[in-house]
N, C-alpha and C positions, 0 to 999 in steps of 0.2 A: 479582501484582507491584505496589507501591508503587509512587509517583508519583519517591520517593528510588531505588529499584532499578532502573527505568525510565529515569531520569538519566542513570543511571551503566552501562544498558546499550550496549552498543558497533551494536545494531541501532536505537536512537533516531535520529541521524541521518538514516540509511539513511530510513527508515520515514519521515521529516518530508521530506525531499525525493520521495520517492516518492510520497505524499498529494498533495504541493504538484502532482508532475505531473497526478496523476490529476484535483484539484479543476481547472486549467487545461485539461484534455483535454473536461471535461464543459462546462465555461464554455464553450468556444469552440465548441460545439455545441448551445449556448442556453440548457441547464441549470444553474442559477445556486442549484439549491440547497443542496451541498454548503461547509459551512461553514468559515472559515478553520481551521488546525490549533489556533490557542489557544482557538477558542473548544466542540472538539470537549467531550465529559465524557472524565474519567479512564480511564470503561472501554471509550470511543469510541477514546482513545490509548493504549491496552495492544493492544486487537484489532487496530490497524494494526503495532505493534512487534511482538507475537505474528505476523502473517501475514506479515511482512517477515524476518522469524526461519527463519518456515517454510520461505518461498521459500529464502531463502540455505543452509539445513539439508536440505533435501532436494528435489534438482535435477531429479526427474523431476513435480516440483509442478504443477500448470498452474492459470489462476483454474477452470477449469470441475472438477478435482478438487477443488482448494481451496474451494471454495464449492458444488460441485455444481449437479443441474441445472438451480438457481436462474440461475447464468448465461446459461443459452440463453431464457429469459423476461426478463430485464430489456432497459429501453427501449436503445437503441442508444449514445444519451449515454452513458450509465452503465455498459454494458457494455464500451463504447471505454475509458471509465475505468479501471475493474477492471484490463484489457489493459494499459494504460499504465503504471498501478501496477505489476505484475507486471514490466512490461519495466525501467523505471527500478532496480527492487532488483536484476534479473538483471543487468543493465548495471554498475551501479554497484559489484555484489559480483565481478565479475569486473576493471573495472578495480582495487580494492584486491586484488585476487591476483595480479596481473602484476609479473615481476619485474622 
């Protein structure tokens, strides 16, 4: 996906707010190295809209599917993250469904 296609995808948002929580879930738990959204690379910001895609496409998703067992070994910050992510795009894709 282009950086134009990507733009214009309707899970961009979704996916920038979602990050934003996760980068604030891991800060406030000391870890400060997750970097603002502008300054992620292109394929740093397709992998968040792709996983934010994923979550919202298929609802029985969880981060430890989504990422595998890789989750049950990362540090605690980071994995709060991951969690956080995951919960903001479920959150958010369910209030745009409410009628």
């Amino acid at each position: 996906m282009t950086m134009t296609e990507q733009t214009a995808s309707p899970y961009l948002p979704v996916a920038r707010v979602a990050y934003e929580v996760q980068r604030t879930v891991e800060a406030s738990q000391g870890d400060h190295r997750t970097p603002i959204w502008e300054a992620l690379t292109e394929a740093q910001q397709q992998t968040a809209v792709a996983r934010t895609q994923a979550y919202i496409d298929s609802p029985d998703m969880t981060p430890v599917t989504a990422i595998g067992p890789t989750a049950y070994s990362m540090g605690a910050s980071e994995r709060a993250g991951v969690y956080a992510f995951y919960g903001a795009v479920r959150a958010i894709a369910q209030e745009q469904t409410r009628e």
